[in-house]
TORKOL-4160 file (C-alpha; in steps of 0.2 Angstrom, whole numbers, padded with zeros to 4 digits, m for minus):
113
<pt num="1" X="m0711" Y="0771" Z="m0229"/>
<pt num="2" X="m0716" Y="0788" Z="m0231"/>
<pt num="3" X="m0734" Y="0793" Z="m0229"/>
<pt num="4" X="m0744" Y="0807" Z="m0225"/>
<pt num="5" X="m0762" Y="0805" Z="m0222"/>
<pt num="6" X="m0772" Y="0823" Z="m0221"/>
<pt num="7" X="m0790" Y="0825" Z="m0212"/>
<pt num="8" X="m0799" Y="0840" Z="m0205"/>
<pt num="9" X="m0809" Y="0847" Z="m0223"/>
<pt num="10" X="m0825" Y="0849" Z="m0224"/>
<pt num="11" X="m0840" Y="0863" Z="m0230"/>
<pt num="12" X="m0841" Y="0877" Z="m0218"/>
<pt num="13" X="m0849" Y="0893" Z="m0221"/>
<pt num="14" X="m0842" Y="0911" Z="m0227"/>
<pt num="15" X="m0831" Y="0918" Z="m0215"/>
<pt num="16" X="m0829" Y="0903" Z="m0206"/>
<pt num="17" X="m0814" Y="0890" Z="m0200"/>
<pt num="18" X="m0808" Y="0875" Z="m0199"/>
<pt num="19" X="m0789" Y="0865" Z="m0196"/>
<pt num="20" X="m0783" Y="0855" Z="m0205"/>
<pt num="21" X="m0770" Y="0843" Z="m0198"/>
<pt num="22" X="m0757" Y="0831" Z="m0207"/>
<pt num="23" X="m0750" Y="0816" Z="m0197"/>
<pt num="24" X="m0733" Y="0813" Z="m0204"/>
<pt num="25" X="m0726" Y="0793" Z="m0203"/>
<pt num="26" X="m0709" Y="0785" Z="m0208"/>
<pt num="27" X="m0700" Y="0801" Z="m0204"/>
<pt num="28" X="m0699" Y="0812" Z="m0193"/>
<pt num="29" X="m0705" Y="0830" Z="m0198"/>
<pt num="30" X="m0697" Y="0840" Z="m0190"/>
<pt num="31" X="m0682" Y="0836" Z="m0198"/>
<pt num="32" X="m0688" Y="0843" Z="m0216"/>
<pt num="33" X="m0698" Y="0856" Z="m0224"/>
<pt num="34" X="m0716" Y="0852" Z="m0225"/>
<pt num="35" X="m0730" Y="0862" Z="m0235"/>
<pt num="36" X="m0749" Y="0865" Z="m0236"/>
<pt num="37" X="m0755" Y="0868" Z="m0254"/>
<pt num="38" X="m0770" Y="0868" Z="m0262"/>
<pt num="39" X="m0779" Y="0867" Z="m0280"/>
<pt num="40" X="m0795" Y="0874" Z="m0283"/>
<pt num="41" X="m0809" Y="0868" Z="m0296"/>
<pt num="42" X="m0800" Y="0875" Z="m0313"/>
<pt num="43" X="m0786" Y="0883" Z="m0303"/>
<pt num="44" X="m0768" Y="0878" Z="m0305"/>
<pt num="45" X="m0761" Y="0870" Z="m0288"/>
<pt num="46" X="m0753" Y="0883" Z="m0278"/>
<pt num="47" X="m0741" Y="0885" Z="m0259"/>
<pt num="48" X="m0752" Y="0890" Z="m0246"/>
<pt num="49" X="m0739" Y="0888" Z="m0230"/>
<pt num="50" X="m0723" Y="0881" Z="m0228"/>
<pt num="51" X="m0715" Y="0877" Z="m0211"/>
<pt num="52" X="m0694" Y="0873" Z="m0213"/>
<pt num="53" X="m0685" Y="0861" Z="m0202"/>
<pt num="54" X="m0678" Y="0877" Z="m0189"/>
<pt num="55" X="m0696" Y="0881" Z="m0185"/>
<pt num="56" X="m0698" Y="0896" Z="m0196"/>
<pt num="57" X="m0716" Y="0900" Z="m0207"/>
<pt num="58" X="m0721" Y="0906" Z="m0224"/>
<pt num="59" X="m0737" Y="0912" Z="m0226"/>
<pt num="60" X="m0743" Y="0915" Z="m0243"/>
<pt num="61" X="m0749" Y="0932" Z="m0248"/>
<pt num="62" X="m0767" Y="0926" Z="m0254"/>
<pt num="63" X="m0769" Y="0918" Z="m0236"/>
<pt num="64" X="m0758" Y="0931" Z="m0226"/>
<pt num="65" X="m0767" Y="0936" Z="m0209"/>
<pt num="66" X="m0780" Y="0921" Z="m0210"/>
<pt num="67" X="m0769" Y="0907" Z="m0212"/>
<pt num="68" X="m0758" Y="0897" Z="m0200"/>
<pt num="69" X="m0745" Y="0884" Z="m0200"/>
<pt num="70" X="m0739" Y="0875" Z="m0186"/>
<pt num="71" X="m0733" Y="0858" Z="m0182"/>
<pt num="72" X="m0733" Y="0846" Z="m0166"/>
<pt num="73" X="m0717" Y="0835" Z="m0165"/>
<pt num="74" X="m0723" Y="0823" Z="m0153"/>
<pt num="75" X="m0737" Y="0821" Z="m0161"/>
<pt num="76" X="m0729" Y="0821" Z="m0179"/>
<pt num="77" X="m0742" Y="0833" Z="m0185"/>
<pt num="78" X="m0742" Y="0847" Z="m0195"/>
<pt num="79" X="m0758" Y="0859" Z="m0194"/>
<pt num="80" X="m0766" Y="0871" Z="m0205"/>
<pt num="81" X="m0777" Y="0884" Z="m0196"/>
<pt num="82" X="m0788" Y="0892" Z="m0209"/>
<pt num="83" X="m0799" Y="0908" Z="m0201"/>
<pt num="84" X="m0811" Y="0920" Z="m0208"/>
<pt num="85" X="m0814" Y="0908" Z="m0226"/>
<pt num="86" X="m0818" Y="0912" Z="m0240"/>
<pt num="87" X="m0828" Y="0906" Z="m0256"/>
<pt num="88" X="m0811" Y="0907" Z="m0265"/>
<pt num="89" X="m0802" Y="0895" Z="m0252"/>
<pt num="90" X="m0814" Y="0880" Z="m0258"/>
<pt num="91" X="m0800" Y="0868" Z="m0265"/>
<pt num="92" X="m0793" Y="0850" Z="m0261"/>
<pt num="93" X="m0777" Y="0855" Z="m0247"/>
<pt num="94" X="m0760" Y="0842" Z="m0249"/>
<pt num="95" X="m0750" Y="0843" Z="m0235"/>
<pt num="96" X="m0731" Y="0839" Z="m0243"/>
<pt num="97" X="m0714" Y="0835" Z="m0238"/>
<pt num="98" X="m0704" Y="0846" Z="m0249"/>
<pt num="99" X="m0689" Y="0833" Z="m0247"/>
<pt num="100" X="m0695" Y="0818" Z="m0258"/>
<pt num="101" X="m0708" Y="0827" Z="m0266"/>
<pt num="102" X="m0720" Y="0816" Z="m0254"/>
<pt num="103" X="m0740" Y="0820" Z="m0255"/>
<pt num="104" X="m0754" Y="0817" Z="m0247"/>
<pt num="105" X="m0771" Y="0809" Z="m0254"/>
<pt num="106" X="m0778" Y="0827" Z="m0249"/>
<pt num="107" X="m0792" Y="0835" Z="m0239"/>
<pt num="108" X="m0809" Y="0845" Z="m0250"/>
<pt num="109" X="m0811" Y="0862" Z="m0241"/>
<pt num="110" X="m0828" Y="0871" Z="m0248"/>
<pt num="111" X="m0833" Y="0888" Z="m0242"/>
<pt num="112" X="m0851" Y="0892" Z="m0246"/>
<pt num="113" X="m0857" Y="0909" Z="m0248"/>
């Protein structure tokens, strides 16, 4: 049984950060493509990050430079390092499994000014 069960969100001040991590069970995730994504208040849902099966990232351009994505095998984890926030990164943050179409329950992020 697939699940995926994100923790880390929070409130945290302008400019500040915060991880976000995404413990993956019944798989094993680094055997697919997982993905961070995220929808604000009256925003569509959009990609943050992606990390593919090989290892290799993709960073979205809105996040580019302040955003990370990495992933612990043994730990079955897959992390979202979020630096110098913004008001405009406030939104709930999925983690996914892009094989499947598997989501998380979600994590709130808010940034206040």
């Amino acid at each position: 049984q697939v699940q995926l069960v994100e923790s880390g969100g929070g409130l945290v001040q302008f400019g500040g950060s915060l991880r976000l991590s995404c413990v993956a069970s019944g798989f094993a995730l680094d055997l697919y493509a997982m993905r961070w994504s995220r929808q604000g208040p009256g925003k569509e849902r959009e990609t943050v990050a992606t990390i593919f099966s090989d290892g290799r990232t993709l960073i979205e351009d809105s996040v580019s430079g302040r955003f990370d994505i990495s992933r612990d095998t043994e730990e079955n984890t897959v992390y979202l390092e979020m630096n110098s926030l913004k008001t405009e990164d406030t939104a709930v943050y999925y983690c996914t499994r892009l094989r499947g179409n598997y989501w998380g329950q979600g994590t709130q992020v808010t940034v206040s000014s």
